[in-house]
Backbone as JSON, one array per atom type, in Angstrom:
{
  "sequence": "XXXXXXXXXXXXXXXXXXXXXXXXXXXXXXXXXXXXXXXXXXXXXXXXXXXXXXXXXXXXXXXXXXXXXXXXXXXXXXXXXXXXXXXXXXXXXXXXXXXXXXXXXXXXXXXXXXXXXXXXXXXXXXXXXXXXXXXXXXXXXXXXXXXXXXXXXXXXXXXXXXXXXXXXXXXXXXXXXXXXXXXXXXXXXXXXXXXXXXXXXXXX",
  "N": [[0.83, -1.19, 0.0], [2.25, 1.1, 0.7], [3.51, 1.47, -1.36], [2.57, 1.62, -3.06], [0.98, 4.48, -2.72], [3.32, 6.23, -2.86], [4.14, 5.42, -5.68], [1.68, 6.56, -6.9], [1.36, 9.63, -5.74], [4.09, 10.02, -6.76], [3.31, 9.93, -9.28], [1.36, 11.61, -10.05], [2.82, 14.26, -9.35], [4.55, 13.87, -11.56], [2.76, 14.34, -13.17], [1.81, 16.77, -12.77], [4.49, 18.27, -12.89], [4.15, 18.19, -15.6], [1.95, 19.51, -16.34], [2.22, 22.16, -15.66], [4.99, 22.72, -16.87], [3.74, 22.43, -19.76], [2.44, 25.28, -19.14], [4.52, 26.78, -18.79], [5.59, 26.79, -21.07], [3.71, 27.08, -22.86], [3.18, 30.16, -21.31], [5.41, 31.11, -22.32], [5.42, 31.04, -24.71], [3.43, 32.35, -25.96], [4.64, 35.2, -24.65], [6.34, 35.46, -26.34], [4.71, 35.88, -29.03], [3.54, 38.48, -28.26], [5.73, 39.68, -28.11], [7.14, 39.56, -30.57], [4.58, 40.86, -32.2], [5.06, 43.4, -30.74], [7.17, 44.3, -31.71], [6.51, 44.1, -34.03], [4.8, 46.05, -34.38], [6.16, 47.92, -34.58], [7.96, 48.0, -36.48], [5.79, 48.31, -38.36], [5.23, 50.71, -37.9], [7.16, 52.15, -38.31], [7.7, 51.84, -41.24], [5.39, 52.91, -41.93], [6.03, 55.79, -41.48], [8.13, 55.7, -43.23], [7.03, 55.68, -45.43], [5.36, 57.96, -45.44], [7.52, 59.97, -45.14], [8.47, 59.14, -47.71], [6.4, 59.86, -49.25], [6.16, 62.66, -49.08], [8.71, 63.34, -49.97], [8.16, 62.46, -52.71], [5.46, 64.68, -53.42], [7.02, 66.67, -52.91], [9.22, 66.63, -55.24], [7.56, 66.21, -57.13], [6.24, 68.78, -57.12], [8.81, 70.37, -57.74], [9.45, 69.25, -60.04], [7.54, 70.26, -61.55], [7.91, 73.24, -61.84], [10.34, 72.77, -62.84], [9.65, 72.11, -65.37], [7.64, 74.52, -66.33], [9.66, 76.32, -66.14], [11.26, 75.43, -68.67], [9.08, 75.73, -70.55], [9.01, 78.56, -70.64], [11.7, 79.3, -70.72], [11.76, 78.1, -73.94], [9.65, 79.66, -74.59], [11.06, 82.31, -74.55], [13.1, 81.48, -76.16], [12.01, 81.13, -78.5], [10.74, 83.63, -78.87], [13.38, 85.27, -78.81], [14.53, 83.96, -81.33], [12.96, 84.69, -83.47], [12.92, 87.62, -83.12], [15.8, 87.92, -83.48], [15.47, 87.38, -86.17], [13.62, 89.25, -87.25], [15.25, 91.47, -86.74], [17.58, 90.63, -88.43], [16.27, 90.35, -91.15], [15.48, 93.59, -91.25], [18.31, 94.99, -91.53], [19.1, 93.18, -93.87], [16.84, 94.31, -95.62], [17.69, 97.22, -94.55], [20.71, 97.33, -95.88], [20.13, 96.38, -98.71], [18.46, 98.81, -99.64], [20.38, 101.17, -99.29], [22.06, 99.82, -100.88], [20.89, 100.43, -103.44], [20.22, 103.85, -102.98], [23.18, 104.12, -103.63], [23.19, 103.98, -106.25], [21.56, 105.29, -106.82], [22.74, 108.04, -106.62], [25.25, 107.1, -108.01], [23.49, 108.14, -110.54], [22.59, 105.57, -111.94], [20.33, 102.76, -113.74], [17.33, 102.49, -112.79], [15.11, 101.24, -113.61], [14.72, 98.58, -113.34], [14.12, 97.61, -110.91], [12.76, 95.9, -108.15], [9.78, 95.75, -106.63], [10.16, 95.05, -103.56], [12.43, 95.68, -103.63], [12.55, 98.22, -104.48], [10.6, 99.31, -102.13], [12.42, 98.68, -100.16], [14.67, 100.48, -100.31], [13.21, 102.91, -99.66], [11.99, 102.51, -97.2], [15.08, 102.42, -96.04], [15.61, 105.8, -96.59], [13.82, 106.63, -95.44], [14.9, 106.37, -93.03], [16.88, 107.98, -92.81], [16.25, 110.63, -93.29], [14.77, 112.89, -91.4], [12.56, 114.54, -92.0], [11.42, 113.74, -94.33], [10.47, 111.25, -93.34], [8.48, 111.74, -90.92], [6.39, 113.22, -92.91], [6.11, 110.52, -95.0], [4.83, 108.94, -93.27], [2.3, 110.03, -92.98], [1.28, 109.98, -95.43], [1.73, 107.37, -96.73], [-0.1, 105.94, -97.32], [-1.28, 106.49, -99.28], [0.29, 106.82, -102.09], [1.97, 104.69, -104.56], [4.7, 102.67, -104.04], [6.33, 103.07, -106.61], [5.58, 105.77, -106.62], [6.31, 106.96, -104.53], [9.12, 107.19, -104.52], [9.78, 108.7, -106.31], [9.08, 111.25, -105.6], [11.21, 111.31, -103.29], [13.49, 111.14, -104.54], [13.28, 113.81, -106.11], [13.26, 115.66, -103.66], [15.97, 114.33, -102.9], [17.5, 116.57, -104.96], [17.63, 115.82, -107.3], [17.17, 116.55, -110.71], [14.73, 116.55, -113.07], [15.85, 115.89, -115.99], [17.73, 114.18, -114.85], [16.07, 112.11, -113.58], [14.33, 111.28, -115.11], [15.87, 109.76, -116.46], [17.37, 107.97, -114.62], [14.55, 106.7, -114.42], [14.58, 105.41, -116.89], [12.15, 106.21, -118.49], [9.91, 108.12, -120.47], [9.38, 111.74, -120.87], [6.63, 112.52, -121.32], [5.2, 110.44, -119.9], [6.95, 110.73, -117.0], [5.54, 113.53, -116.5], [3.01, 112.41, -116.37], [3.6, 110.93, -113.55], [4.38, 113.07, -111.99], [1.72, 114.54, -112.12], [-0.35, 113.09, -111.0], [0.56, 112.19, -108.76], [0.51, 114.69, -107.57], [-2.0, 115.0, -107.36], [-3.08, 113.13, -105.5], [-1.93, 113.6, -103.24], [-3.13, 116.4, -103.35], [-2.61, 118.59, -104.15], [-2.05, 122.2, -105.48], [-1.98, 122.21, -108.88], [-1.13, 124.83, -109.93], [-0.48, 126.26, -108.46], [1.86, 125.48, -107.12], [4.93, 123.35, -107.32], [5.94, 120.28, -107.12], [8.58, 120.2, -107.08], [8.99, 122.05, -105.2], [7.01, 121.83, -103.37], [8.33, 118.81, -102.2], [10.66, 119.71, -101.3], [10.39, 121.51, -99.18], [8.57, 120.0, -97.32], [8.23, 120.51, -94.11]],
  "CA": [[0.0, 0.0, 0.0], [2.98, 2.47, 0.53], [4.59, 1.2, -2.42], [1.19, 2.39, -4.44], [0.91, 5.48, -2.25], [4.45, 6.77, -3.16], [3.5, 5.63, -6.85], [0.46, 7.42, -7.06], [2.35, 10.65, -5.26], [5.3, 10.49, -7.96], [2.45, 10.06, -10.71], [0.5, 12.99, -9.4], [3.86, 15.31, -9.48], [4.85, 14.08, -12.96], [1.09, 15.07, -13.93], [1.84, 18.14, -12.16], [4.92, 19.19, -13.59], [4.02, 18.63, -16.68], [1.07, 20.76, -16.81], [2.92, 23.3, -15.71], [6.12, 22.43, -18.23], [3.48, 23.78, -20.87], [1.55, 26.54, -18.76], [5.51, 27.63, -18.67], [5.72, 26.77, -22.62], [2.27, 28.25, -23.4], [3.2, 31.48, -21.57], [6.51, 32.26, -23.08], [5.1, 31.12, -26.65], [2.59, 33.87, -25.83], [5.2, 36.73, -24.48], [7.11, 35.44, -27.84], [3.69, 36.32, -29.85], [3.14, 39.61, -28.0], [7.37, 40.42, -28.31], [7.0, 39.74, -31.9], [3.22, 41.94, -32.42], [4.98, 44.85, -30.48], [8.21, 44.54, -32.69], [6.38, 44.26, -36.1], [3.75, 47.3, -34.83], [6.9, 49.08, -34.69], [8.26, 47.98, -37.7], [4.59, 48.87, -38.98], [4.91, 52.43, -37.95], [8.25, 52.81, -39.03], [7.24, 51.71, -42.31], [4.43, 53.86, -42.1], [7.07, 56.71, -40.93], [9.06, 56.27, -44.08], [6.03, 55.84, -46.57], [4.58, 59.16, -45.01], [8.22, 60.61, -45.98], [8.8, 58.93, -49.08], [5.17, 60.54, -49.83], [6.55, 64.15, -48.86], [9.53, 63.66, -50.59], [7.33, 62.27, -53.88], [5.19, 65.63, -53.56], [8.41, 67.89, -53.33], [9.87, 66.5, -56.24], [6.82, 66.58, -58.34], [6.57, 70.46, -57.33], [10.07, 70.89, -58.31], [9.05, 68.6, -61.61], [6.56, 71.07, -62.09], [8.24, 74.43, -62.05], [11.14, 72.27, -63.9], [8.6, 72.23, -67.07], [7.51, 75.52, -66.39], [10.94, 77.11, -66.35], [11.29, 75.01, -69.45], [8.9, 76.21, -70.93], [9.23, 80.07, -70.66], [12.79, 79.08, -71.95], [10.74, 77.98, -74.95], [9.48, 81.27, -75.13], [12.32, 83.21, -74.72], [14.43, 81.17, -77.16], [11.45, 81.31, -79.88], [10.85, 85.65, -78.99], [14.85, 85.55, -79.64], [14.63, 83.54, -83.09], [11.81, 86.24, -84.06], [14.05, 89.0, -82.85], [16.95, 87.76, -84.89], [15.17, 87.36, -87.71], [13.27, 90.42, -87.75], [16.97, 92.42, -87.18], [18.12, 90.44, -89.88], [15.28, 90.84, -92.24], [15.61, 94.95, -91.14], [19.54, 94.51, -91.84], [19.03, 93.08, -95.08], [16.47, 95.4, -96.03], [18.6, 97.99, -95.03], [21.75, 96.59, -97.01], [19.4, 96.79, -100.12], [18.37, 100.18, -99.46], [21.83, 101.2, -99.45], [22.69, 99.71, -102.28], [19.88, 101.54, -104.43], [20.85, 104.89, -103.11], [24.45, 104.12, -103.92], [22.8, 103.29, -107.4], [21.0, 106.7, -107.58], [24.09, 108.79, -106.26], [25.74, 107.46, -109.53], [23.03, 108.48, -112.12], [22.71, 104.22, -112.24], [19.53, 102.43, -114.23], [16.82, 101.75, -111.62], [14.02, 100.66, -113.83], [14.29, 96.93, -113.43], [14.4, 97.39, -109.3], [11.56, 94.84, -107.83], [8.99, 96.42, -105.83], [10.78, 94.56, -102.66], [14.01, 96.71, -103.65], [11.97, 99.97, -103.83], [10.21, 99.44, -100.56], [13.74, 98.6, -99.08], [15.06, 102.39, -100.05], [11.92, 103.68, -99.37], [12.42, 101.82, -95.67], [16.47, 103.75, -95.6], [15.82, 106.61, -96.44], [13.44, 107.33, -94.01], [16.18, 105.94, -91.71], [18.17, 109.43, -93.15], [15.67, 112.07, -93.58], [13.42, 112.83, -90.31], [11.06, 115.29, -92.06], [10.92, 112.74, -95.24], [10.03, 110.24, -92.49], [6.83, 112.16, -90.6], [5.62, 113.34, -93.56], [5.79, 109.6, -95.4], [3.86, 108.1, -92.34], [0.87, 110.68, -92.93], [1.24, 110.14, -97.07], [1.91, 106.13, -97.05], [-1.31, 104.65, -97.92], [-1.61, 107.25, -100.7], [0.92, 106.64, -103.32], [2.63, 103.68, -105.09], [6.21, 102.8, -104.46], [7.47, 104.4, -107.95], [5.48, 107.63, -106.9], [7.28, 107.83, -103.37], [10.65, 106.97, -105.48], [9.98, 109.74, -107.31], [9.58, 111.97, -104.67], [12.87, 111.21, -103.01], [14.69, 111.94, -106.25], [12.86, 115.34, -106.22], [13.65, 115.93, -102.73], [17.44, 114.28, -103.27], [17.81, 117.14, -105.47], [17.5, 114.88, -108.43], [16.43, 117.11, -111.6], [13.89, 116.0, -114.45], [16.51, 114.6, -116.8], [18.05, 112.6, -114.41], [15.05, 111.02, -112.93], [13.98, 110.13, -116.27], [17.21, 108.66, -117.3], [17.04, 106.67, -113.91], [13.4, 105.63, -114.22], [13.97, 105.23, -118.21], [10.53, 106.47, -118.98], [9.44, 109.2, -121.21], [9.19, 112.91, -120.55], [5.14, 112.35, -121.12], [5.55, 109.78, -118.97], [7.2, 111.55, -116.05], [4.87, 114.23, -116.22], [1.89, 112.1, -115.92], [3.09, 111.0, -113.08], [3.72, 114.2, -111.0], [0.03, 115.14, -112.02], [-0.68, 112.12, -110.38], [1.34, 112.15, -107.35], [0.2, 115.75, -107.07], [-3.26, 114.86, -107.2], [-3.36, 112.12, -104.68], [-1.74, 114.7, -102.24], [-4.2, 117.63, -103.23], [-1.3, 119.9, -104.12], [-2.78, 122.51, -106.39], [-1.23, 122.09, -110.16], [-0.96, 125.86, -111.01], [0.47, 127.46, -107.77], [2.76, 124.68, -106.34], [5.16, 122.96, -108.29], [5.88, 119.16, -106.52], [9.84, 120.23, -106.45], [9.05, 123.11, -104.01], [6.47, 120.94, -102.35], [9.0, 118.06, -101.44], [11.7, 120.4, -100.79], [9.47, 122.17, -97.94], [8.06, 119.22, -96.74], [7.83, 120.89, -92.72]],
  "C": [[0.87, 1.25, 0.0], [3.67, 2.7, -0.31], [3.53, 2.31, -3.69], [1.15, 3.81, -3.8], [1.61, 6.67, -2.89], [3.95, 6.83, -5.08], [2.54, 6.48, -7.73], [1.16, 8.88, -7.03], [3.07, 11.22, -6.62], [4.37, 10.21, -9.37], [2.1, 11.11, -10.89], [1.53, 14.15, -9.59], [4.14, 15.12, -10.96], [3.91, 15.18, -13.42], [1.71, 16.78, -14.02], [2.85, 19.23, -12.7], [4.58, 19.07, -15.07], [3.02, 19.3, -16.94], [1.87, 22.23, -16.42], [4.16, 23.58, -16.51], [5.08, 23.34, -18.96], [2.87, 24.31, -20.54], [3.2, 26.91, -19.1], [5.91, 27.86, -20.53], [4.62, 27.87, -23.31], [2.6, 29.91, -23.21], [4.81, 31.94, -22.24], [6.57, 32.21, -24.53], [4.28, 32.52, -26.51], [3.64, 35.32, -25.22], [6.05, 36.62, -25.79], [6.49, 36.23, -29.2], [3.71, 37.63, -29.65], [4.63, 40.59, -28.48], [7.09, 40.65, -29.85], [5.54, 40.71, -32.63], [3.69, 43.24, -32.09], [6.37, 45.16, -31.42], [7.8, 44.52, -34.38], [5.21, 45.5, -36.18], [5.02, 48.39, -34.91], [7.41, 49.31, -35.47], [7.18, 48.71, -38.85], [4.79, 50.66, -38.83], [6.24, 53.01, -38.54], [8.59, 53.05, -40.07], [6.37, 52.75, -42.5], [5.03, 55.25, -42.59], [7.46, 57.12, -42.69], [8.28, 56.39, -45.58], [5.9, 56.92, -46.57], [5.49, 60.19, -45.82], [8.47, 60.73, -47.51], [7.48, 59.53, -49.52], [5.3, 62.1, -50.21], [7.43, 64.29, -50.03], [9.06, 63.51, -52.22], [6.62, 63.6, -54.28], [6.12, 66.99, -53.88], [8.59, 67.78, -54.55], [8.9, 66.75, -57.59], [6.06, 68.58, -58.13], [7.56, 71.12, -57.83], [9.86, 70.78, -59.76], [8.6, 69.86, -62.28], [6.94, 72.41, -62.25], [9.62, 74.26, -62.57], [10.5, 72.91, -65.19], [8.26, 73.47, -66.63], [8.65, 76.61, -66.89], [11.38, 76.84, -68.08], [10.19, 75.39, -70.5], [8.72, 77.47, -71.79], [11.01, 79.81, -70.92], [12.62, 78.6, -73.11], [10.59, 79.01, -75.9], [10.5, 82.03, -75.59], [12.92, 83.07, -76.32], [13.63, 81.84, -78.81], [11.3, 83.21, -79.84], [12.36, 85.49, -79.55], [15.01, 85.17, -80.86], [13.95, 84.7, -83.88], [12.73, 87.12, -84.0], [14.97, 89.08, -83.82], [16.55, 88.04, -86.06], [14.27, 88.42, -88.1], [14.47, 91.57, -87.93], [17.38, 92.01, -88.67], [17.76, 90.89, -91.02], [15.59, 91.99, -92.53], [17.33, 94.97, -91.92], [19.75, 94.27, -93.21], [18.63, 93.91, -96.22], [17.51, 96.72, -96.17], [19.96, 98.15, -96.15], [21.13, 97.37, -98.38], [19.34, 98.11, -100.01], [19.51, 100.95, -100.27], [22.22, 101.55, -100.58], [22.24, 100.44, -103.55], [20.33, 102.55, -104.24], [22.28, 104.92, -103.53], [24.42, 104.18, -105.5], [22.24, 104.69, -108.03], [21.96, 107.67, -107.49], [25.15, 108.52, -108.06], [24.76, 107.14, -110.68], [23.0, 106.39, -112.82], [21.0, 103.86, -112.65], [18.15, 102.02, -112.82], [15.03, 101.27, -112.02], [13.26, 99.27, -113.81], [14.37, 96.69, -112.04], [12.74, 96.74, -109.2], [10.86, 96.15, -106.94], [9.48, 95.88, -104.08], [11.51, 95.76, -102.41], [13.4, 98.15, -103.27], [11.63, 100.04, -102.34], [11.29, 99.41, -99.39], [14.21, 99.67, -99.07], [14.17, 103.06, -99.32], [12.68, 104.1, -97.31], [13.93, 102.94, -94.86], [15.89, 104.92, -95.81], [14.95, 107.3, -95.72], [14.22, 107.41, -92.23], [16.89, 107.34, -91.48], [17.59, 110.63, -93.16], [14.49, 112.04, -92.34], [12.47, 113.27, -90.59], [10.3, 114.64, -93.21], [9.8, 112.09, -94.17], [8.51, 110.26, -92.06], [6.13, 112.56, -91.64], [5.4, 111.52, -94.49], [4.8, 108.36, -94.8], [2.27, 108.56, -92.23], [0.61, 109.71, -94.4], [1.03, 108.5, -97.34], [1.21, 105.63, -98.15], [-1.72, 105.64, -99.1], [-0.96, 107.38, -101.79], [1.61, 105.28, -103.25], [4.35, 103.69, -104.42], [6.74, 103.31, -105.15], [7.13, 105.59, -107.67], [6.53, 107.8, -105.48], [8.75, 107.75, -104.01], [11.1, 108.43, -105.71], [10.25, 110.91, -106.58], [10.74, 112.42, -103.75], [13.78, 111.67, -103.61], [14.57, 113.28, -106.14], [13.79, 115.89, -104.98], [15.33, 115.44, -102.07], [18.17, 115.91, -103.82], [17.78, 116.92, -106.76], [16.92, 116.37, -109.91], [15.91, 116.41, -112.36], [14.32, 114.95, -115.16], [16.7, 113.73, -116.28], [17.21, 111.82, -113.66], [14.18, 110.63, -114.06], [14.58, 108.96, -116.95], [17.41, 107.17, -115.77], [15.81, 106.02, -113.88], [13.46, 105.0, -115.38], [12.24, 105.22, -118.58], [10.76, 108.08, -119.82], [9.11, 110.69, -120.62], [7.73, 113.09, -119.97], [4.86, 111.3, -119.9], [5.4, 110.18, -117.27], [6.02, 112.74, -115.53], [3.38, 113.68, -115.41], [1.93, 111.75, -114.73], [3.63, 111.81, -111.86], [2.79, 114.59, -110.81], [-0.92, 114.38, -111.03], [-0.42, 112.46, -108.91], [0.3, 114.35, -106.79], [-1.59, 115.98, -106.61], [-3.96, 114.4, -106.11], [-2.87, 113.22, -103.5], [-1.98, 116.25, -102.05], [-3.26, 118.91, -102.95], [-1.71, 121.06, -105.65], [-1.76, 122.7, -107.65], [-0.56, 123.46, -110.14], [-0.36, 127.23, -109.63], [1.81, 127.31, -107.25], [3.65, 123.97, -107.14], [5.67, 121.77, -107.45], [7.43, 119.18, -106.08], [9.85, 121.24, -105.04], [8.56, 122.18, -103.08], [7.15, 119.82, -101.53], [10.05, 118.66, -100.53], [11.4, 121.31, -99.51], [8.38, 121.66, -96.94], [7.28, 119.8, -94.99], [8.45, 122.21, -92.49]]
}
C-alpha cells in the first residue's frame, strides 16, 4: 500500500509538472507572440514613418518637376521671342543693305528701272532711316501713293532734276509728267500754284 501510495504521489507530481512544463511553454510562446506583435507594430509604424516621408519627398519633387517644365517652358518662349528678334533684325539689316545699295545706285546716275517692288520698298524703308522730315511726312502720305510715286519723290527731294530722274526711271518725258500730275493729285497739291519740287523740298 505504501509502495502504491508513493506511486500514485510520484504520478500525481509528474502530472503536475508537466502541466505546468506547458503553462511555462504556453506562456513564453505567448510573451514570444506579444514580443513579436509589439516589434512588427513598430516595424509597422516605421514603415508607415518612411512611406509618409517617401510621400513628402514624392510631392516635393513633383513640385520641383513642375516648375522644372515651367521654367522650361518660358525658356521655350524666350528662345522662340529671340529667333523672331533675330530674324526680324536680320530681315531689317538686309532690307537695309538693299536700301543702301539703291541709293548708292541713284548717287551714280545708275539704271533703276528693273528694281523689284521689294528693292523699292527697301530704299523707301532707308531713307526714311536718313531724312526725319521725309520720315513724318511719309507716315501721314503712305497709304496714298505707289512705291514708284514715293521713289519719285525722293529723287525730287534728293535734289534729283527732271533729266536725271527720267534717265534713272527710263521712262518718257510724257511719262514723267503724268506722273507728277498724279502724285500731285493724290496729295491735293494745287497744279498751277505749287510745283511738286518746291512741295518736297518744304516738306515741314
Amino acid at each position: 500500500m505504501l509502495i502504491k501510495g508513493i506511486y500514485t504521489i510520484t504520478f500525481s507530481l509528474k502530472v503536475i509538472a508537466l502541466y505546468f512544463g506547458a503553462l511555462l511553454i504556453i506562456g513564453i510562446l505567448i510573451i514570444i507572440i506579444f514580443y513579436k506583435a509589439i516589434c512588427s507594430r513598430k516595424i509597422i509604424k516605421n514603415l508607415t514613418q518612411q512611406c509618409d516621408c517617401l510621400q513628402i519627398e514624392i510631392e516635393q519633387l513633383k513640385k520641383i518637376s513642375e516648375k522644372k517644365e515651367q521654367e522650361i517652358v518660358k525658356i521655350k518662349v524666350n528662345l522662340k521671342q529671340v529667333k523672331e528678334n533675330t530674324s526680324q533684325q536680320i530681315f531689317f539689316v538686309e532690307s537695309i543693305i538693299s536700301g543702301v545699295h539703291t541709293y548708292v545706285n541713284i548717287l551714280e546716275n545708275k539704271n533703276l528701272s528693273q528694281l523689284k517692288v521689294e528693292e523699292l520698298s527697301n530704299f523707301i524703308k532707308f531713307y526714311t532711316q536718313i531724312d526725319t522730315d521725309f520720315s513724318l511726312w511719309f507716315m501721314e502720305k503712305e497709304r496714298l501713293l505707289t512705291h514708284r510715286e514715293v521713289v519719285i519723290c525722293i529723287l525730287i527731294r534728293m535734289g534729283k532734276e527732271k533729266p536725271e530722274i527720267i534717265d534713272l526711271l527710263r521712262c518718257s518725258d510724257g511719262s514723267y509728267r503724268t506722273l507728277k500730275n498724279r502724285i500731285k493729285s493724290k496729295l491735293c497739291i494745287d497744279i498751277y500754284k505749287c510745283e511738286i519740287e518746291e512741295y518736297m523740298k518744304h516738306l515741314y
